[in-house]
C-alpha positions as CSV (number, residue, x, y, z in Angstrom):
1,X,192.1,121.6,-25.9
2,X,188.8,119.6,-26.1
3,X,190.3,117.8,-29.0
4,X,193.0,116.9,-26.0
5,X,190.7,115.8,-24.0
6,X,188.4,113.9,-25.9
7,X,191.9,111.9,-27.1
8,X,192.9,110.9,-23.6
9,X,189.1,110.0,-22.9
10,X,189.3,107.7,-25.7
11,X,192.4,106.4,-24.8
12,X,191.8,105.8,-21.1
13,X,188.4,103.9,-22.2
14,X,190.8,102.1,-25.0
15,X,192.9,100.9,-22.3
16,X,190.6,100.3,-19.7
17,X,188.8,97.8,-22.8
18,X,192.1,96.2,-23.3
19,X,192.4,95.4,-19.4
20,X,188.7,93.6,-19.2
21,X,190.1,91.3,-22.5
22,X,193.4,90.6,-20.7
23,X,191.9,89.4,-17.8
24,X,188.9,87.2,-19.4
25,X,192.0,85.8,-21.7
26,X,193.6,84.7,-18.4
27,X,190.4,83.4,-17.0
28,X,189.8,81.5,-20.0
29,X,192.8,80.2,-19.9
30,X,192.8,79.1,-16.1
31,X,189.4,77.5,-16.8
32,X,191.3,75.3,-20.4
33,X,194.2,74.1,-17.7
34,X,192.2,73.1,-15.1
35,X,190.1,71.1,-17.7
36,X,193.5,69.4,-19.3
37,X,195.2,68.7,-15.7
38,X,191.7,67.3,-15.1
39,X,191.4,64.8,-18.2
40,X,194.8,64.5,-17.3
41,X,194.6,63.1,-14.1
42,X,191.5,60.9,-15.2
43,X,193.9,59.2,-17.5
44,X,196.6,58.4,-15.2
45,X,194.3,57.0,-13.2
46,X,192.6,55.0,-15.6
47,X,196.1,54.1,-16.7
48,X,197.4,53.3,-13.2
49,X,193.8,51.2,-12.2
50,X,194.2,49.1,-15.5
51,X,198.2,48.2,-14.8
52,X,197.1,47.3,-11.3
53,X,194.6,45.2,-12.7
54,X,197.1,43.9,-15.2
55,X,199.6,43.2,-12.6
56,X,197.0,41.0,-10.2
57,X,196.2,39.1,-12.5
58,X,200.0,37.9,-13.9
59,X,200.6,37.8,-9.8
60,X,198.2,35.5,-9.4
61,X,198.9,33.3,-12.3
62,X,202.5,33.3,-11.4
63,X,201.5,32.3,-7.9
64,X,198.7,29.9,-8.8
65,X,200.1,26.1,-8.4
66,X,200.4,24.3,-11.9
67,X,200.3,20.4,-11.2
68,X,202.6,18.4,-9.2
69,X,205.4,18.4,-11.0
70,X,206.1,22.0,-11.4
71,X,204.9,22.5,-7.7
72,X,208.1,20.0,-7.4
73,X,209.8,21.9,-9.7
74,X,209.8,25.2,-7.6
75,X,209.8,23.8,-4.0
76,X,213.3,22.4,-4.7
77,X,214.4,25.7,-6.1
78,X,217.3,27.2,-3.5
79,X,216.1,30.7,-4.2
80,X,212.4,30.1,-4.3
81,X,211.8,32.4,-1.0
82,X,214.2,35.2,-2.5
83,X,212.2,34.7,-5.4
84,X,208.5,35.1,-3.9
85,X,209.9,38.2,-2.0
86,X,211.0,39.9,-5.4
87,X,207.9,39.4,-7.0
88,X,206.0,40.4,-4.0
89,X,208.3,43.7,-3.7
90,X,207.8,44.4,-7.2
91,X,204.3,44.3,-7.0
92,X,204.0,46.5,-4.3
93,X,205.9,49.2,-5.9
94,X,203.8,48.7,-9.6
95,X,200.7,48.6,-7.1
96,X,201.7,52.0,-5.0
97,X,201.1,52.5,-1.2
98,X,197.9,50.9,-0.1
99,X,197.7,47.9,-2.7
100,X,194.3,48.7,-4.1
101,X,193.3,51.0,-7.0
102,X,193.7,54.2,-6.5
């Protein structure tokens, strides 16, 4: 009969030892995906900032006037206006709401 008992002793403090791993595993594990979404996130937006940044720039050389003759060149284009607003429209969606760097 002690023999019994010692058994199911050993066995509750066996399982009770198993419990306290499982739940530091888990823990441990939480604390690893909170680090990747983290270095995650930095990324994208490090990723999103640079393509921003990227995008300004090529906006702003497509906007900036090249001499008089291709000034000429796009004023007499029928579809200049249509033309601004896509590129304008486009960058607002590559930029995201608010226009700056998020």
């Amino acid at each position: 009969m002690d023999r019994v008992l010692e058994a199911e002793r050993l066995a509750r403090s066996a399982i009770a030892e198993c419990e306290k791993q499982c739940h530091e595993s888990l823990e441990q594990a939480r604390r690893e995906r909170r680090a990747v979404l983290e270095r995650a996130q930095q990324r994208i937006i490090t990723l999103h900032t640079r393509a921003a940044r990227a995008l300004e720039q090529r906006v702003a050389q497509i906007r900036k006037p090249r001499g008089p003759a291709a000034g000429a060149g796009i004023g007499q284009h029928p579809d200049r206006v249509q033309l601004q607003a896509a590129i304008e429209h486009l960058a607002d969606r590559l930029i995201g709401p608010g226009g700056e760097e998020n």
